[in-house]
Backbone as numpy.savetxt, mean C-alpha at the origin, in Angstrom:
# Nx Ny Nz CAx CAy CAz Cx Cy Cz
-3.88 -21.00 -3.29 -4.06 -19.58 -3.17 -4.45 -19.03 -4.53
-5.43 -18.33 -4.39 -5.90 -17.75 -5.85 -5.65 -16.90 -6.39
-5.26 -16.53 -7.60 -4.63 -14.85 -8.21 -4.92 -14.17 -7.19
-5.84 -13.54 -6.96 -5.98 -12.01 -5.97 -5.68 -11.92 -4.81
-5.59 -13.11 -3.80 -5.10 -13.38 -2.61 -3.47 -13.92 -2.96
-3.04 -14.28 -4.25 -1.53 -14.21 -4.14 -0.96 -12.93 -3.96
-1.75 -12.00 -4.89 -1.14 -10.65 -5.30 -1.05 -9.67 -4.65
-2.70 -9.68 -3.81 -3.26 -8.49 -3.35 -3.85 -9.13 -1.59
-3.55 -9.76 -1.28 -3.80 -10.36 -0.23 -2.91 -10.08 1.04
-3.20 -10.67 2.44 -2.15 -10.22 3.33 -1.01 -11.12 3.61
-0.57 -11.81 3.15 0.22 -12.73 3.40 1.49 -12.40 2.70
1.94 -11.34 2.92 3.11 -10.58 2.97 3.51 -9.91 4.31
2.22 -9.64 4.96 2.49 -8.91 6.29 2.31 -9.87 7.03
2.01 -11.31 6.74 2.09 -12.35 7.89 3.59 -12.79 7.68
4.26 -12.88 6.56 5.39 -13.78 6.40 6.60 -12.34 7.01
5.96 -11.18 6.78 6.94 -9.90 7.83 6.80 -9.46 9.19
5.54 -10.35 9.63 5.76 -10.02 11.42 5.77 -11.41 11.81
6.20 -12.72 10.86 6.57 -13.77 11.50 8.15 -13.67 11.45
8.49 -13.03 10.69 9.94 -12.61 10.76 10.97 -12.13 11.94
9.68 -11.65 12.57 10.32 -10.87 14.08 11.39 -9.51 14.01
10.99 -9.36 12.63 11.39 -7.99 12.16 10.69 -6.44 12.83
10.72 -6.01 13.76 10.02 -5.10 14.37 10.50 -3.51 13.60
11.27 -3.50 13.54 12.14 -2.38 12.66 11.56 -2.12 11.20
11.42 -3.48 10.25 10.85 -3.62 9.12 9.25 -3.14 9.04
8.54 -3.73 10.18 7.42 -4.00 10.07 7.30 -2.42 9.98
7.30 -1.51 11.25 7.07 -0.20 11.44 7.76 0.57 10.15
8.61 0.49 10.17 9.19 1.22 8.71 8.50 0.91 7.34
7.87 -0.21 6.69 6.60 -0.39 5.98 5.95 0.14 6.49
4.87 0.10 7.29 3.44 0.71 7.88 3.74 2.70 7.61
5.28 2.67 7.91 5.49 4.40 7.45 5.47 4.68 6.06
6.04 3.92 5.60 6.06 4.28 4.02 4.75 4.32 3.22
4.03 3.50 3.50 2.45 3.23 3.15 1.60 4.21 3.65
2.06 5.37 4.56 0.97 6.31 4.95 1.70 7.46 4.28
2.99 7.13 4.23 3.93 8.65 3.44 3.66 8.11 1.78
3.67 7.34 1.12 2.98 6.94 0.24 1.42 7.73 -0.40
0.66 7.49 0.58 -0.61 7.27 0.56 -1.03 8.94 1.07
0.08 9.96 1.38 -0.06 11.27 1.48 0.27 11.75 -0.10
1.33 11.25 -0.26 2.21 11.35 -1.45 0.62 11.12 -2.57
0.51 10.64 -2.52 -0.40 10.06 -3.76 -1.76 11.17 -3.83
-1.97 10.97 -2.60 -3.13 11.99 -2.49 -2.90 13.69 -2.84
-1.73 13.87 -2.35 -0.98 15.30 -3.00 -1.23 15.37 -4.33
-0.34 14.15 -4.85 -0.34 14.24 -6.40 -1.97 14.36 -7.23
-2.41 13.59 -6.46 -3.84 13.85 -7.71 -4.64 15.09 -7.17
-4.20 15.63 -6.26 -4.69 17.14 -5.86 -3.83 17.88 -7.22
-2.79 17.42 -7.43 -2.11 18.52 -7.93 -2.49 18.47 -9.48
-2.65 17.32 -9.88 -3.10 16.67 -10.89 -4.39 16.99 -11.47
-5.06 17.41 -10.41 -6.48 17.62 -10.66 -6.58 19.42 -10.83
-5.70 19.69 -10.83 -5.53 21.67 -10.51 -5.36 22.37 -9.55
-4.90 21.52 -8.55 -5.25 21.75 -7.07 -6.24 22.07 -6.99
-7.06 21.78 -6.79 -8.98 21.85 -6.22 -8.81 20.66 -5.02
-9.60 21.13 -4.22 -9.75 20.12 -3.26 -10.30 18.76 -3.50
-10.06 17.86 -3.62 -10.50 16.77 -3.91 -11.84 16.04 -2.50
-12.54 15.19 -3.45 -13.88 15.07 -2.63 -13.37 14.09 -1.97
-14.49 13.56 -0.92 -13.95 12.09 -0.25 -14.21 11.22 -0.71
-14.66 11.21 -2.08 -14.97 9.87 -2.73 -13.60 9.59 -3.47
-13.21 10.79 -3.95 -11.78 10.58 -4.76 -10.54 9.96 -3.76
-10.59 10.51 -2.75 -9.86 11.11 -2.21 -9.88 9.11 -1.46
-11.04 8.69 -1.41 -11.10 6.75 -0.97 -10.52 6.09 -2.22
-11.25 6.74 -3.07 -10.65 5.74 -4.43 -9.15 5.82 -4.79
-8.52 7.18 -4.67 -7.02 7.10 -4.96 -6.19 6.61 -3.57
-7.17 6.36 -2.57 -6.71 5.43 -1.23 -6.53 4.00 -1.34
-7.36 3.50 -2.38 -7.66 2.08 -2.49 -6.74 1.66 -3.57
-6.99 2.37 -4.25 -5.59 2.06 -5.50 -4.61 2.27 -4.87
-3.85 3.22 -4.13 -2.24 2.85 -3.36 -2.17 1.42 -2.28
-3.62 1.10 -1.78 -3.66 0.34 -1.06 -3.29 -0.99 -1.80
-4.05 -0.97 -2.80 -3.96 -2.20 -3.73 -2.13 -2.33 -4.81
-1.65 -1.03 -4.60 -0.29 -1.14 -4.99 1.16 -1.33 -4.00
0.36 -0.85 -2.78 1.61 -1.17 -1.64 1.23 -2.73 -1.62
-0.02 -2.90 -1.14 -0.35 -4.92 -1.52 0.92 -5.31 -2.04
0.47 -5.53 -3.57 1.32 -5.83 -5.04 2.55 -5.55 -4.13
3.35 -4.65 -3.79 4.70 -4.74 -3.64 5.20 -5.43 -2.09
4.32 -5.47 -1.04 4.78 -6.22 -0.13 4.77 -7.52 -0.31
3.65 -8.12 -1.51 3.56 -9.51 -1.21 4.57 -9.66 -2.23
5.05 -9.20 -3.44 5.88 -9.47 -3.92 7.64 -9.60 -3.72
7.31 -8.80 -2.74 8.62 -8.57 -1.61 9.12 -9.79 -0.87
7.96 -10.14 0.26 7.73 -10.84 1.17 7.44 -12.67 0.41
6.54 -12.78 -0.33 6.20 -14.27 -0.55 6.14 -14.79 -1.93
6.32 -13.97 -3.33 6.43 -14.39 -4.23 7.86 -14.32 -4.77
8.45 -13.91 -4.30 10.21 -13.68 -4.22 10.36 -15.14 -3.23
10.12 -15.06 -2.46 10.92 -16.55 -1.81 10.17 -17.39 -1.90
């Protein structure tokens, strides 16, 4: 497995719905969209509150995307 598919890859959410964790799984998938509101607030707010464009608005999507990654797989498969 190569740096970016250790880190940033899905094999955190395979080793959490082979778990048979149904409770877990849905409760991640919430946090990652309350997250990913959260984030988007902040750089609205960050930015002066101005409405932010949809280019920003993908890019500060992709960076939480790429940081919930980092913490599920670190959760899920580099911990055990």
């Amino acid at each position: 497995m190569g740096l970016i598919q250790k880190w940033f890859g899905f094999n955190g959410w395979k080793a959490l719905s082979t778990s048979g964790k149904v409770g877990a799984t849905i409760l991640y998938r919430v946090l990652f969209f309350a997250g990913l509101a959260a984030s988007i607030i902040l750089y609205s707010y960050i930015s002066g509150n101005e409405e932010p464009s949809i280019i920003w608005i993908a890019v500060v999507g992709f960076i939480w995307f790429l940081i919930f990654q980092f913490f599920i797989n670190l959760i899920f498969v580099n911990i055990s």
